[in-house]
N, C-alpha and C positions, 0 to 999 in steps of 0.2 A: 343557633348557638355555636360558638367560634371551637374549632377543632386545630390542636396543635400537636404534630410527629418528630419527636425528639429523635435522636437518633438511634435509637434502640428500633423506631420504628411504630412503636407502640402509642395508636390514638390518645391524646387525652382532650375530654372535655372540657372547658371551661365556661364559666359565666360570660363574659367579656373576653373581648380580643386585649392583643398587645396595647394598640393604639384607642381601644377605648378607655382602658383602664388609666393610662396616662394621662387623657381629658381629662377624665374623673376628677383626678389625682391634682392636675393642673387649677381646673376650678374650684376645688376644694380649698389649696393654696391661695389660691386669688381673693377666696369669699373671705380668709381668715387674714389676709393681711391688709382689703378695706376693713373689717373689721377694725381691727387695731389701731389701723393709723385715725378711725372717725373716733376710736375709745380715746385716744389721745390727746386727739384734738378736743374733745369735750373737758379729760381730764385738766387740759392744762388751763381753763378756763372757768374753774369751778373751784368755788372754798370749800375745802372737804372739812375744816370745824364744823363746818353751819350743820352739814351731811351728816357728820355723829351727833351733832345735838342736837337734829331733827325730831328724833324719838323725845327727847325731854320738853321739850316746846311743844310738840302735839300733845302730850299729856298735859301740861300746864294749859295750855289753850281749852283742851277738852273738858278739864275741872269747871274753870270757868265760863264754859257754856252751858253747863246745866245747873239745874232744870229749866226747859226754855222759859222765858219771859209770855206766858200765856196772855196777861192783859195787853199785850201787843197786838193782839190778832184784829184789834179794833181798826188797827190804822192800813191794815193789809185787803180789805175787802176790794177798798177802790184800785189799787196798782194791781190785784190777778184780774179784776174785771177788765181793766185796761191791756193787760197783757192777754187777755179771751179773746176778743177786741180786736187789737194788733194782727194775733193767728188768723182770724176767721174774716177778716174786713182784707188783710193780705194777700191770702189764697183766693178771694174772690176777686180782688184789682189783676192779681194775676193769672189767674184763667181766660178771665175777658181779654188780656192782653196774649197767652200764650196761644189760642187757640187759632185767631188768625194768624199767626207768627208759625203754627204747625202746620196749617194748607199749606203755606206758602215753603216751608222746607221739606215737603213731601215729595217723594221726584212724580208719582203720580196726581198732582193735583196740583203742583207748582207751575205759573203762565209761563216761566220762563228759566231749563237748568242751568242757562249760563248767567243771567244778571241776578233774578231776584232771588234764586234757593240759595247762591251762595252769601247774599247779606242777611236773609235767614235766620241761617245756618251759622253766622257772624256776631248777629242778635244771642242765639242761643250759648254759644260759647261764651261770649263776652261774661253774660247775668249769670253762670253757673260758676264761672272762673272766682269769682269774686265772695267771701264770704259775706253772710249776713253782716257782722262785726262792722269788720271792715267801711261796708254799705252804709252803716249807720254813722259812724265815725265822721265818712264825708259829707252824708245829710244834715247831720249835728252843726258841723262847719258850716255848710249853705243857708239851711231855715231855721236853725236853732235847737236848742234842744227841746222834746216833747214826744208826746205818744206820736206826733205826726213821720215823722224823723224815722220811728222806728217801724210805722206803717210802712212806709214807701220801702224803706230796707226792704223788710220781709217781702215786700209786692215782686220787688226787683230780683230778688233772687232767686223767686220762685220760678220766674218767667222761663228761664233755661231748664228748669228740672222738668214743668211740665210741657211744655214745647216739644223738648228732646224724646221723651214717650210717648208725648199724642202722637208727632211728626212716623215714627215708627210703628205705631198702630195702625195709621192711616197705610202707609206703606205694604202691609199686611191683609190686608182686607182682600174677601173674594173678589177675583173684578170678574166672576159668570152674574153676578147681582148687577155690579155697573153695567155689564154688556147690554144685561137686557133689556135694565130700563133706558141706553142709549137707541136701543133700537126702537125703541118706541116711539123717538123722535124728540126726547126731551133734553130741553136746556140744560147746558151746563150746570147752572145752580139747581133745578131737578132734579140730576142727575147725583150732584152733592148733598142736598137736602133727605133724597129718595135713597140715594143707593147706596152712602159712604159712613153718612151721619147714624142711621139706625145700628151699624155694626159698628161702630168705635163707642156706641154710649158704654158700654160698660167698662172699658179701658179707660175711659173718660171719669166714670163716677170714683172708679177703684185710684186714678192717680190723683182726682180732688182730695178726697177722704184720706190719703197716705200722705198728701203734700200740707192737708190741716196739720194731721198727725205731728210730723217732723215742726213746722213752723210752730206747733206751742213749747217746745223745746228751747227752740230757738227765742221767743221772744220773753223768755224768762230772765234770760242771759244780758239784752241789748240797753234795760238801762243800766248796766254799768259803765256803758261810755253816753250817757245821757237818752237816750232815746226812751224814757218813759217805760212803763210797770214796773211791776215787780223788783225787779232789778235793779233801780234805784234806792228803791229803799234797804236793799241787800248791799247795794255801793256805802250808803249814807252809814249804814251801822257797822260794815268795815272800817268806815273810817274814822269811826268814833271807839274801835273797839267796843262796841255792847253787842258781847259772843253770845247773851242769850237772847237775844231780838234775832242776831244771826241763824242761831241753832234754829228756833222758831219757822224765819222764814225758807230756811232749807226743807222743813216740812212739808208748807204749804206747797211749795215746788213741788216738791213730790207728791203731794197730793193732786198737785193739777195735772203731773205730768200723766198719772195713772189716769185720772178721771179722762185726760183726752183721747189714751190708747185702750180702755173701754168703751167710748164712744164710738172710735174709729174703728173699731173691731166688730162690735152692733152694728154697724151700719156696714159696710163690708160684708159681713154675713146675711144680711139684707138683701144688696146688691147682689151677690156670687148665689 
């Protein structure tokens, strides 16, 4: 703690020195004048009518979305099964894809740190960088719109999220397991099948079942830019305004979203 002798001569304690409390004082200053200038810049780009009449228009909106349109739920059965679908057919294109993609960015188990962990490691960044949305948006462009579209999305961006945590669990692993079964004299893939693979299963099953988890989320969302479920039909009754087909399928979203984070939690507890 910073000690200051005035001229009296007599100690005094303080929290902070001269020159931290300036910092302080300085970043303080600095956090509140980005501040400002990013309020400003927002304000000056924004109808603040619309902002007061936000509250009136939510209520007006909200009247007429109730009571949901319940004989709607007939036409919803097929887009959440399509959007189940999407989640669980995505996570699994992308596991098979991320799991060789995690050897190979592991600095233990990669052939090579200078060529191939760094395209990897390139692979992974690239698939995570990129939202789902996004993903779909250019797939829609390429092969059209459809559950396909919003397959491959989900698949693709899964590939970074589970890569990046397999690659780091591999990383982590006891290597007195690998020594020993290398001393035995066995083959490289032995030696990954024997000694690598039995301790990453659970970090394996725990990032399947989280990366399900997240991607039923997400493919709730993707047909509104065409990629098929749910979504679509949630685009289509926006833009018919029929708020109680909307309110309705806000529901079942939520109903799916729970049902997949009780699954994934069962099975997790399972696992662990």
């Amino acid at each position: 703690m910073p000690v200051s002798e005035p001229i009296s001569g007599k100690k005094i304690w303080q929290l902070r020195s001269r020159n931290q409390t300036l910092t302080r004082w300085f970043a303080t200053f600095a956090a509140v004048s980005i501040f400002m200038w990013c309020w400003k810049q927002i304000s000056d780009v924004t109808t603040w009518f619309f902002v007061w009449d936000a509250p009136r228009i939510a209520a007006d909106i909200g009247g007429r979305a109730m009571p949901p349109r319940w004989s709607y739920i007939s036409e919803l059965w097929e887009p959440i099964w399509d959007t189940f679908n999407m989640a669980t057919l995505g996570t699994i294109f992308a596991l098979i894809m991320a799991v060789p993609i995690a050897f190979l960015a592991a600095r233990n188990t990669t052939p090579s740190t200078l060529f191939v962990r760094p395209i990897a490691l390139l692979i992974i960044v690239s698939t995570r960088s990129i939202n789902s949305l996004i993903w779909a948006l250019l797939l829609v462009a390429i092969i059209g719109p459809g559950v396909a579209a919003g397959l491959m999305a989900i698949s693709i961006r899964s590939i970074g999220f589970c890569a990046k945590l397999l690659y780091e669990a591999i990383e982590e692993i006891d290597t007195s397991q690998v020594e020993a079964i290398t001393a035995t004299g066995a083959s490289r893939w032995q030696v990954m099948v024997y000694g690598i693979v039995p301790q990453i299963m659970p970090a394996f099953a725990g990032i399947s079942v989280f990366r399900w988890d997240i991607n039923i989320r997400e493919s709730t969302v993707l047909g509104l830019v065409g990629a098929g479920g749910i979504g679509l039909q949630l685009q289509s009754s926006l833009n018919t305004l029929a708020w109680p087909q909307v309110t309705l399928i806000l529901l079942v979203i939520l109903v799916a979203v729970i049902a997949g984070e009780w699954i994934s939690a069962k099975v997790r507890g399972a696992i662990i």
